[in-house]
C-alpha positions in Angstrom: 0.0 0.0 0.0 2.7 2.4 1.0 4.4 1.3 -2.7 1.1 2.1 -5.4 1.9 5.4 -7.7 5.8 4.3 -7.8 8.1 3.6 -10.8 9.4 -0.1 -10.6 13.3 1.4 -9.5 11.4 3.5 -6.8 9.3 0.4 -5.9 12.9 -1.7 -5.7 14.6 1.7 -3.4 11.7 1.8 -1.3 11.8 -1.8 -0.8 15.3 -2.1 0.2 14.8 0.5 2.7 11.7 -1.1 3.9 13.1 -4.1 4.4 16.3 -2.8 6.2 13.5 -0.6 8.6 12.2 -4.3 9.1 15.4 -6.2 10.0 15.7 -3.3 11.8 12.6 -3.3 13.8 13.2 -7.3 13.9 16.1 -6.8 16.0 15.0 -3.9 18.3 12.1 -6.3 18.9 14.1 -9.0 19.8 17.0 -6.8 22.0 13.4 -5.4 23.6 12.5 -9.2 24.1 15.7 -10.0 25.8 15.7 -7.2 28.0 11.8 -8.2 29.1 13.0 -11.4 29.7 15.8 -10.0 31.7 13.4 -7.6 34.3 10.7 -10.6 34.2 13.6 -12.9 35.4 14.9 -10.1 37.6 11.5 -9.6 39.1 10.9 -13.1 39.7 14.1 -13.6 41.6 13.3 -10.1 43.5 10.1 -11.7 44.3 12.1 -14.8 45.7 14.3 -13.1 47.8 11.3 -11.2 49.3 9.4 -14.5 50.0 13.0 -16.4 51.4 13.4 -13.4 53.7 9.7 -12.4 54.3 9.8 -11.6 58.1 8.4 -14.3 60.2 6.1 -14.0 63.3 7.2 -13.8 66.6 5.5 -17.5 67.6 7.5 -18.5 64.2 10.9 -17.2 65.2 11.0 -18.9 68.6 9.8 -22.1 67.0 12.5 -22.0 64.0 14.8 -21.2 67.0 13.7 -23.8 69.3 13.9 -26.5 65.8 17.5 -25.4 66.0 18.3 -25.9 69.1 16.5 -29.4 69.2 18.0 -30.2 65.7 20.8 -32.9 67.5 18.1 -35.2 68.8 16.8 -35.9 64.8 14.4 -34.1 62.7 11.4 -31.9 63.9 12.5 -32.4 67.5 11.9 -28.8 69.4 14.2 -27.7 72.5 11.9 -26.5 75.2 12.2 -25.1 78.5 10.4 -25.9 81.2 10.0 -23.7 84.7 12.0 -26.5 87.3 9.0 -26.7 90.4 6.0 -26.1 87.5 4.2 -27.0 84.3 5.3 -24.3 82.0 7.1 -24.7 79.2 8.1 -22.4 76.5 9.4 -22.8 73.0 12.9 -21.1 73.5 14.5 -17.6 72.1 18.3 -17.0 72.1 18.3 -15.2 75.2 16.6 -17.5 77.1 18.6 -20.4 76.2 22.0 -18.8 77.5 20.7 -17.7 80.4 18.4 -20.6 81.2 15.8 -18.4 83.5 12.2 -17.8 83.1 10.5 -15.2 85.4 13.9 -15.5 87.1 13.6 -18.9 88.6 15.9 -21.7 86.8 14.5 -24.3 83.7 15.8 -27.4 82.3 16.1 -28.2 78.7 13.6 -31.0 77.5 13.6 -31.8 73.8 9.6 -32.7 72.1 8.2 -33.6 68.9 8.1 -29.8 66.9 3.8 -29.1 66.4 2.7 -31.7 63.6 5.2 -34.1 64.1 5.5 -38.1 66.1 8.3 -40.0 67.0 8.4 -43.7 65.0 9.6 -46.6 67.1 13.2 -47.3 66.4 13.8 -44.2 64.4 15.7 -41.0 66.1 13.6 -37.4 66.7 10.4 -37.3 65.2 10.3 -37.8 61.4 6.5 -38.3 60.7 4.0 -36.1 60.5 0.5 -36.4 62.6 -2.3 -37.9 60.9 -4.3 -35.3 59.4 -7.9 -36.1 60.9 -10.8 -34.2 62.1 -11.2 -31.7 65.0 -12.7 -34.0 67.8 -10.1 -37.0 66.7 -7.2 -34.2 66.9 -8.4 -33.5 70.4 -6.9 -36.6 71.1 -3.7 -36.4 69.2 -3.2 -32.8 71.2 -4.0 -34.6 74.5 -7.0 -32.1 75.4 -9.1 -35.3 76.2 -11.2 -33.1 78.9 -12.0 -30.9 76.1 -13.1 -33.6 74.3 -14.7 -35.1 76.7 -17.1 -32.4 77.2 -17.4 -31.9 73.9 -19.1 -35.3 73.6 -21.6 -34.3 76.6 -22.2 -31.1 74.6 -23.2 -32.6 71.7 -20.7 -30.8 69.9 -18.8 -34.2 68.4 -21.2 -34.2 65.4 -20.6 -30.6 64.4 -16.4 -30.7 65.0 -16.5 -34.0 63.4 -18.3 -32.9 60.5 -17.8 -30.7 57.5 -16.5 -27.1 58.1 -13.4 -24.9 58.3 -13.0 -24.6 62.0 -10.7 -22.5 64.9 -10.8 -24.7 68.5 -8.8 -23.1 71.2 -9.4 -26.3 73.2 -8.0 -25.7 77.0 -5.5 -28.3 78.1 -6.4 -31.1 80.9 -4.9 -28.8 82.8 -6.9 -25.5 82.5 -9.9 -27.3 83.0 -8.7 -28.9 86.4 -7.7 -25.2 87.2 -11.3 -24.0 86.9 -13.2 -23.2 90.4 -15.1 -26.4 91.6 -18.4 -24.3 91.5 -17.7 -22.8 88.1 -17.0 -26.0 86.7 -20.2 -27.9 88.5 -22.4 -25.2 87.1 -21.0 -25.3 83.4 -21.4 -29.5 83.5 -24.3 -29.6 85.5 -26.3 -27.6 82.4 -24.1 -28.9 79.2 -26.5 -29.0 76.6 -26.6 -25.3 77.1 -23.7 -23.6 79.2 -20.8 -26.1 78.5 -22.2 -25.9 74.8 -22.2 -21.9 74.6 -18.4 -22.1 76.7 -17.1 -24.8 73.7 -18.5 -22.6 71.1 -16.8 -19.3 72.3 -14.1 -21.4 72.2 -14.5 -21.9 68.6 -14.1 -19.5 65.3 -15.5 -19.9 62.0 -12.6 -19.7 60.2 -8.9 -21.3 59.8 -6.6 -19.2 61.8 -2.5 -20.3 61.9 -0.3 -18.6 64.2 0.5 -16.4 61.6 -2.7 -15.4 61.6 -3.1 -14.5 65.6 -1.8 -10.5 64.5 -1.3 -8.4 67.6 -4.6 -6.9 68.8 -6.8 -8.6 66.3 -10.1 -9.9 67.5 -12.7 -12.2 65.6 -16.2 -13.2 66.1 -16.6 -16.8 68.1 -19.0 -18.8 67.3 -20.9 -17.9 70.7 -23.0 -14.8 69.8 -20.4 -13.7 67.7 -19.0 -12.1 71.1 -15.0 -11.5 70.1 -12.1 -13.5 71.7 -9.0 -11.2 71.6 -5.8 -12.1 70.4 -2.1 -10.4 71.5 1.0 -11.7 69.9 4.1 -10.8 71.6 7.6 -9.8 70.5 8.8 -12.5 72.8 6.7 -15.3 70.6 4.1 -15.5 73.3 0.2 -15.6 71.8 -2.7 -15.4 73.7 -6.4 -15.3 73.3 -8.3 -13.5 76.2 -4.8 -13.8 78.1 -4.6 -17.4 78.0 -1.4 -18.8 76.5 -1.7 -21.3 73.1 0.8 -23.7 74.7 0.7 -26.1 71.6 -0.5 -24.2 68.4 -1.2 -25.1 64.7 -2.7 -28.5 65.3 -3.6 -29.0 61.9 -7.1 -31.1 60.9 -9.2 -31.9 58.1 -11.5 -29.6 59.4 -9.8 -26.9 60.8 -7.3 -26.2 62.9 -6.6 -26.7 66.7 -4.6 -24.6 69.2 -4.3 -25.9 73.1 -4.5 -22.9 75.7 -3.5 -23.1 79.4 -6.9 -21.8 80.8 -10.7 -21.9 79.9 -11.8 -18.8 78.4 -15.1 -16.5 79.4 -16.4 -14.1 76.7 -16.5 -10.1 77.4 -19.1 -7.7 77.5 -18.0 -4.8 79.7 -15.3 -2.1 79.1 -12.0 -1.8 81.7 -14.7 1.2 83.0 -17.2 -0.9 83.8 -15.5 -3.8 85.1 -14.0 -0.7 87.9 -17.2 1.0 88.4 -18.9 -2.4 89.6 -16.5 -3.6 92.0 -16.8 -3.0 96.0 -13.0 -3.6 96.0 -12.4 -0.5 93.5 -14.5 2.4 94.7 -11.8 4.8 95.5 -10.1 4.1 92.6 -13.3 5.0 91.3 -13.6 8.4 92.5 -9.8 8.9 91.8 -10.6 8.0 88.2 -13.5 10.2 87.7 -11.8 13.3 89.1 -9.2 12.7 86.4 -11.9 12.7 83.9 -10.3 9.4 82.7 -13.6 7.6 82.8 -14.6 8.2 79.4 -10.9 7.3 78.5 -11.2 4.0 79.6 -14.5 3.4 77.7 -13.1 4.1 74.6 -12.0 1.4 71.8 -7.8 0.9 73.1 -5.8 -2.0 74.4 -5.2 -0.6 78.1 -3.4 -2.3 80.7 -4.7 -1.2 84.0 -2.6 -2.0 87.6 -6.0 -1.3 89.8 -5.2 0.0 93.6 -7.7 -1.5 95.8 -8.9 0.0 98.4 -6.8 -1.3 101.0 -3.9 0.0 98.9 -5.0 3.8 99.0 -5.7 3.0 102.9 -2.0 2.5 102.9 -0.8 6.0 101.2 -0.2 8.8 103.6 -2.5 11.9 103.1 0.0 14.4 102.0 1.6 12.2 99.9 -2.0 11.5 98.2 -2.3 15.4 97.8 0.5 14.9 95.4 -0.7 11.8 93.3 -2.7 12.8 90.1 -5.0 10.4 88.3 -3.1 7.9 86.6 -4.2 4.7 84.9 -0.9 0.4 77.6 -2.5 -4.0 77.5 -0.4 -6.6 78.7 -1.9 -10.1 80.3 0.4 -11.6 82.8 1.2 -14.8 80.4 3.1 -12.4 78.1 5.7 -11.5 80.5 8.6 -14.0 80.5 11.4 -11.2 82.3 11.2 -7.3 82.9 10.2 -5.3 80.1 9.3 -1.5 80.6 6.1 0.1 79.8 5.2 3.3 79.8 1.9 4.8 81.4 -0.6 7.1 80.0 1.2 10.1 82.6 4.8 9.3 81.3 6.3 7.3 84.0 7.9 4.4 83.1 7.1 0.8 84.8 9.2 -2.5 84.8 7.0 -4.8 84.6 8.4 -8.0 85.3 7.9 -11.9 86.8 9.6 -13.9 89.8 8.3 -17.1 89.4 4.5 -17.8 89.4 4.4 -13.8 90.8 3.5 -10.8 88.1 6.0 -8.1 89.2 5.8 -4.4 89.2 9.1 -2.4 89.8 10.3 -5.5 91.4 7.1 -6.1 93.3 5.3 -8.7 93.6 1.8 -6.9 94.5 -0.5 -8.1 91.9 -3.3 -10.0 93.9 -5.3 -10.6 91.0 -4.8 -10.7 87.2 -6.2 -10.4 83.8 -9.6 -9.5 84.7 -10.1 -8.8 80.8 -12.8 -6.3 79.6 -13.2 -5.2 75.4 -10.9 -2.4 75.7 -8.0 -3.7 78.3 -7.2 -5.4 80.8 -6.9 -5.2 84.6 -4.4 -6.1 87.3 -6.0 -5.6 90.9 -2.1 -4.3 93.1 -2.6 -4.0 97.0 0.3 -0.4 96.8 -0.5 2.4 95.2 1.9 3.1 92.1 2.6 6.6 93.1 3.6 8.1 89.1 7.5 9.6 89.2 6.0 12.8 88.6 4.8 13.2 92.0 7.8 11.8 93.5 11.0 13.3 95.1 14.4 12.3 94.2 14.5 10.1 97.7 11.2 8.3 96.9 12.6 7.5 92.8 15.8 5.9 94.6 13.9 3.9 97.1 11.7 2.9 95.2 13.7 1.6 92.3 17.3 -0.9 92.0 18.9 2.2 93.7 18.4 1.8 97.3 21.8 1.3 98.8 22.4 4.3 96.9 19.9 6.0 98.6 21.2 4.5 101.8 24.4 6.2 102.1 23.0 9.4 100.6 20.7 10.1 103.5 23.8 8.8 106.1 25.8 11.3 104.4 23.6 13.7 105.5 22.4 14.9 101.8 18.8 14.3 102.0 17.7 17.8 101.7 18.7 18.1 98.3 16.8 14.6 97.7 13.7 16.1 99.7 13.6 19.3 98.9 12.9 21.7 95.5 16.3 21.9 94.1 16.2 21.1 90.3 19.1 18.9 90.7 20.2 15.2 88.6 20.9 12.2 90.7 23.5 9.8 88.9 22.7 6.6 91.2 24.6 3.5 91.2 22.9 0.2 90.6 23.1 -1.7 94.2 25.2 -4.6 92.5 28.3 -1.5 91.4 28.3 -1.6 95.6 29.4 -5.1 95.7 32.7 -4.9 96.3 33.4 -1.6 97.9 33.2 -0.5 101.5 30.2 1.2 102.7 31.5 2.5 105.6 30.7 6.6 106.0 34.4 8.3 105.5 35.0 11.8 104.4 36.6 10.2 101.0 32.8 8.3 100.7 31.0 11.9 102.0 32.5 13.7 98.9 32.3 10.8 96.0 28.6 10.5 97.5 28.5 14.8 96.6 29.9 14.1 93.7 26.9 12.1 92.1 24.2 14.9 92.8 24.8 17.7 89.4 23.7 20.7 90.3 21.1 20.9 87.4 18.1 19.6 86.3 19.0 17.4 83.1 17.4 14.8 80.8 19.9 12.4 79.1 18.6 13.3 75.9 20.2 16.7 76.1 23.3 15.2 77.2 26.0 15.3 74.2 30.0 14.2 73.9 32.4 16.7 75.0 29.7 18.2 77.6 31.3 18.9 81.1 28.3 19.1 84.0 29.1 20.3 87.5 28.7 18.3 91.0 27.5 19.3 94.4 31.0 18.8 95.1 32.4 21.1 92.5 33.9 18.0 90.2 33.5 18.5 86.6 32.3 15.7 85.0 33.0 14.4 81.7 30.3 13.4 78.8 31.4 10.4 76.4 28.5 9.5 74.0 29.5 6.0 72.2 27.3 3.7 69.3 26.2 1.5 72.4 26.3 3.8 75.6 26.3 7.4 77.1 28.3 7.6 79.9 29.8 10.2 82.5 33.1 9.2 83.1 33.3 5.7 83.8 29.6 5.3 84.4 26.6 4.4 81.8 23.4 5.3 82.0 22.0 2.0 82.1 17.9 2.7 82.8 15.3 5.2 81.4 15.3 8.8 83.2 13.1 9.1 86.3 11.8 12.7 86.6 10.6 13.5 89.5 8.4 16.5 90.7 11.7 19.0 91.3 14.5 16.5 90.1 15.6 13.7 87.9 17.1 10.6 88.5 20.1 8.9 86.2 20.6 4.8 87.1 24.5 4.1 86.1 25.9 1.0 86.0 28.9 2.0 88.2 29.5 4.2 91.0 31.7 7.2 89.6 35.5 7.6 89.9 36.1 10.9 88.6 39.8 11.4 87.4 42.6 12.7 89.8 45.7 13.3 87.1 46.9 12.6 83.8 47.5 8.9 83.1 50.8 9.8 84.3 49.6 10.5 88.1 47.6 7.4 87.5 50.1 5.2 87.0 52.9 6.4 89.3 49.9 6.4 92.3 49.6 2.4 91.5 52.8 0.3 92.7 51.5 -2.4 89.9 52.9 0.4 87.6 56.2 0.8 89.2 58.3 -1.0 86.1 56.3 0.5 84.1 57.0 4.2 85.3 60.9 3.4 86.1 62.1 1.7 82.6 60.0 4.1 80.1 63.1 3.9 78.1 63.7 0.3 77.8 60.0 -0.7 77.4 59.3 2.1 74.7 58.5 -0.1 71.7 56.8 -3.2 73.7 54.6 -0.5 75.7 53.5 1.5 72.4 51.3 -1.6 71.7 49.7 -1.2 74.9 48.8 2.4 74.0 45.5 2.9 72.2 44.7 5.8 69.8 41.3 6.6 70.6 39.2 7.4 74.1 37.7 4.1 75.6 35.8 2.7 78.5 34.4 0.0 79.4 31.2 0.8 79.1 32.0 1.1 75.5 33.3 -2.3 74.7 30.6 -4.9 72.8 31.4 -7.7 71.9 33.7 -7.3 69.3 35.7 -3.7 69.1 38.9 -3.1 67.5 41.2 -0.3 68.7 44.3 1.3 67.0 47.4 0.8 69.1 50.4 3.8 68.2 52.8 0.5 67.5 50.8 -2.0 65.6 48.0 -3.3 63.8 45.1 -3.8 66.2 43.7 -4.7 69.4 40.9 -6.6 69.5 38.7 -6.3 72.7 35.1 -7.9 73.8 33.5 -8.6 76.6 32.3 -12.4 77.7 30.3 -12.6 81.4 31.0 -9.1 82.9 34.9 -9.0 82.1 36.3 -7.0 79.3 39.1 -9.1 77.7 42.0 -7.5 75.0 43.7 -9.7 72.5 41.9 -12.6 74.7 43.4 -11.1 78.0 41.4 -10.6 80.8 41.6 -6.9 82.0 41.7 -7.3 85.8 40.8 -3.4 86.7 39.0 -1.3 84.1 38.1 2.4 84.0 40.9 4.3 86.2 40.2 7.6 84.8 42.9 10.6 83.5 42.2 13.8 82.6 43.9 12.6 79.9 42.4 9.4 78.9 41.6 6.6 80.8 43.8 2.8 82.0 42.5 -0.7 82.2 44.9 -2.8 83.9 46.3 -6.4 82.6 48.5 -9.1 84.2 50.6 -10.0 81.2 52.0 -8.7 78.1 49.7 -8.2 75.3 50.9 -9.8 71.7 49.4 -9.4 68.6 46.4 -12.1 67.5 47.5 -14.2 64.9 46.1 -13.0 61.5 42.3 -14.0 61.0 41.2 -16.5 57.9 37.6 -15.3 57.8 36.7 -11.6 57.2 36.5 -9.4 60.3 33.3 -8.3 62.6 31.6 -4.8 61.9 33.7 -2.5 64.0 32.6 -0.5 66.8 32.8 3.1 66.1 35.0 4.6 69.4 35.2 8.5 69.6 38.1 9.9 69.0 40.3 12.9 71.1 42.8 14.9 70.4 45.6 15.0 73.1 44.1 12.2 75.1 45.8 8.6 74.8 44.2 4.8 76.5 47.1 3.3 78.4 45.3 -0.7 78.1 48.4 -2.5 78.9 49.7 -1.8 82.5 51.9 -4.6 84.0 53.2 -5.6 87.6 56.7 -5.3 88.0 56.9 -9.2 87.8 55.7 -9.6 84.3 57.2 -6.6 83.1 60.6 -8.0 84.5 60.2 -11.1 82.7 60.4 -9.4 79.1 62.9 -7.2 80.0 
């Protein structure tokens, strides 16, 4: 068409340009083709990585973790820990498995099949998978026979047995021997109605995994469509109406089944509700009224409540109540495995925490009763009254926190009007265990290190930066040395969240502060284990520049892999294993004597270089560098410095 109209040579011109456009077009068609194929196969494996790597659920990780750590004893065996003097057991993270405690009390390592999987007789761990069958025969397999038992005086066997797509959170043997005798009468005693409505809010109509118990998701049962209430953990705890799934993801031809440790009752009230009808409650009624924090609480949230009974306001003095404003996040006691801090409505922050078969508060264990559960929260019933830091002085924050010998030889000293009083001062205060080994007793050098931890300004530690010098009761300057993994004053870290008080705030530090006296120099002639060191500088010149880092460092500072510059040398390598800070695999026996200068960490033998490493190195750990200061990490006692020589 594009050819009529031409002269035959014009036709043959055209044609040869035609068909050159073509080849052309051919092969930008084909490179275009390539190139698709190229970004579809691109895409695909983008899509591959992102499904390899998708992020797994909490419940998922512990479990994967657990699968490892129960991977010796054959396939699909999980390592579990179990509570020594109890029936828990937990799936195991990494943190637990090192330091074998739960809720601070010890656990021993037992190894079961992983969910979904049996052992075979003669065969190691547990290499074949549970028969897929329906709901009521996977009661069995799950060992909730009580629930199954009641499900068969319910009249509930035909409908789990039977086609559907089910969700049973079936209680264990155990959470049904838990249940109060007269509860338990009353639901048996009437099954074709109250045991059947109890099994059925039980139940969902739907398949839910784990994966699919989100945080804070709720889902009509199949009781009145009331809602059970789902809260999956960081830790890998899951719970429905605050009772634990102890074996989850029971999978059946019908369904799915997950075991909880208690029998769960559906909820009607809000957390306002469940306050305003309880005798037990009433002035925390009032208190919560003239906060106007009642409509609060009936609003759609997830609040955790600590509730002061009565008996627990009875106990407050009346001008310390003056003080103590209305103040009420959710969190059901099975979710706490060790401290964790939450932060209240006010600001204050509480470390909540376990000891044992004990919810703690603060290190308290004044929870009298727990997860009293209501459509918006959660309440704890607490026999003390959690006064918020707000209302507090600096004396009350100490004793009232990990603090208290601290705020023991304060108020010997004979500071406590500065912790009483209005003074918009900062309290650095040592943990009780940096007390451990050092002398209490009340001397004039104790009197002014004690003066030396009050600043004579009201801070937060967010304003603190490195380089900042803040000034002591006592006139010392203190130093401010921000690292990647710590801020620290000296040789102390801050190692809590601030408490602010009414007048004051309150700094936890991991150590009680040694504020230098000298240069590194004074330092080290003060110390007779420096004596050889101080007396031969000549001779020892070139071993002891390997001992000498470039850069400022602490303790505090040191992770678990850091490398330092030494002014002779390639490196030093320095970690920490169990509370002791080792460099080049030596044990430092002092740390932290601080120099105006820079700072000396005592060792008991000569430090040689590591031999050269055949895998690639550790991230580093950043260390903040200073002009004119130096890190003396190799001082020697005369014996081993002898030996070289």
């Amino acid at each position: 068409m594009l050819l009529s109209g031409a002269s035959p040579s014009e036709r043959g011109s055209r044609l040869s340009v035609f068909n050159r456009l073509l080849v052309a077009g051919d092969a930008a068609v084909e490179r275009a083709g390539r190139e698709m194929k190229r970004l579809t196969l691109f895409a695909l494996a983008l899509a591959l990585v992102a499904t390899v790597f998708a992020a797994k659920s909490p419940y998922q990780a512990v479990l994967q973790h657990s699968r490892i750590r129960g991977r010796t004893q054959g396939p699909n065996v999980c390592a579990m820990q179990k509570i020594q003097g109890s029936d828990k057991k937990y799936f195991t993270n990494c943190k637990q498995w090192y330091r074998r405690k739960i809720c601070g009390k010890p656990t021993v390592i037992s190894y079961e099949c992983c969910p979904g999987y049996e052992k075979v007789i003669g065969e190691k761990g547990c290499p074949a998978a549970l028969p897929l069958v329906n709901i009521y025969k996977t009661l069995s397999v799950v060992e909730a026979t009580t629930t199954k038992m009641y499900s068969e005086r319910a009249k509930l066997q035909q409908e789990i047995e039977g086609p559907g797509s089910f969700t049973f959170f079936a209680p264990s043997n155990e959470a049904w021997a838990a249940l109060p005798t007269e509860i338990l009468d009353a639901l048996v005693s009437n099954v074709n109605i109250e045991l059947l409505n109890a099994l059925h809010y039980h139940m969902v109509n739907k398949r839910l995994t784990s994966d699919d118990l989100k945080h804070g998701a709720s889902f009509p049962s199949m009781y009145q469509d009331f809602d059970v209430h789902i809260h999956h953990y960081s830790n890998g705890i899951v719970t429905v109406n605050c009772a634990r799934l102890v074996k989850a993801d029971q999978h059946a031809t019908n369904g799915i089944v997950h075991v909880v440790d208690r029998v769960i009752t559906a909820i009607t009230n809000d957390v306002n509700s469940l306050i305003d009808t309880d005798d037990d409650l009433d002035t925390l009624r009032t208190a919560v009224a003239a906060a106007g924090l009642s409509t609060l609480l009936e609003n759609q949230g997830s609040y955790t409540i600590f509730a002061p009974t009565n008996e627990a306001f009875e106990k407050i003095p009346p001008e310390t109540l003056t003080r103590i404003l209305g103040d009420p996040n959710l969190h059901c006691s099975e979710s706490i495995m060790t401290g964790a801090p939450l932060e209240t409505l006010q600001g204050s922050m509480l470390e909540v925490g376990c000891d044992g078969e004990d919810m703690t508060i603060n290190g308290k264990a004044i929870i009298t009763q727990r997860d009293k559960l209501g459509t918006n929260g959660v309440v704890h019933y607490i026999n003390e009254l959690l006064i918020p830091d707000s209302a507090k002085t600096l004396l009350e924050l100490a004793e009232g926190s990990v603090v208290t010998t601290a705020a023991k030889l304060l108020k010997e000293a004979s500071l406590n009007d500065h912790l009483t009083g209005s003074e918009a001062v900062t309290l650095l205060a040592p943990l009780n265990e940096a007390f451990k080994d050092k002398s209490l007793a009340m001397t004039p050098d104790m009197k002014k290190t004690l003066r030396n931890h009050i600043l004579k300004e009201k801070l937060s530690s967010k304003s603190l930066y490195h380089g900042q010098e803040l000034e002591t009761l006592g006139g010392q300057k203190l130093r401010v040395f921000v690292f990647r993994n710590n801020l620290c004053i000296e040789n102390a870290c801050i190692a809590a969240h601030d408490k602010n008080g009414r007048f004051a705030n309150m700094f936890i530090i991991d150590s009680v502060l040694a504020p230098p006296m000298g240069t590194v120099m004074d330092v080290l002639k003060a110390d007779n284990r420096f004596s050889t060191l101080v007396g031969d500088p000549k001779e020892l010149a070139n071993v002891l520049k390997y001992h000498i880092g470039e850069e400022f460092l602490i303790s505090g500072a040191v992770t678990s892999h850091t490398r330092v510059k030494p002014i002779v040398g390639e490196r030093l390598e320095l970690g920490t294993r169990n509370s002791t800070v080792y460099v080049n695999r030596v044990p430092v026996v002092e740390t932290d004597l601080m120099a105006t200068n820079g700072v000396v960490h005592a060792v008991s033998v000569i430090l040689k270089p590591l031999p050269p490493k055949t895998v690639s190195d550790q991230a580093e750990v950043s260390a903040v560098r200073r002009t004119s200061t130096v890190r003396v990490l190799r001082s020697q006692s005369s014996k081993a410095l002898s030996r070289v020589q």
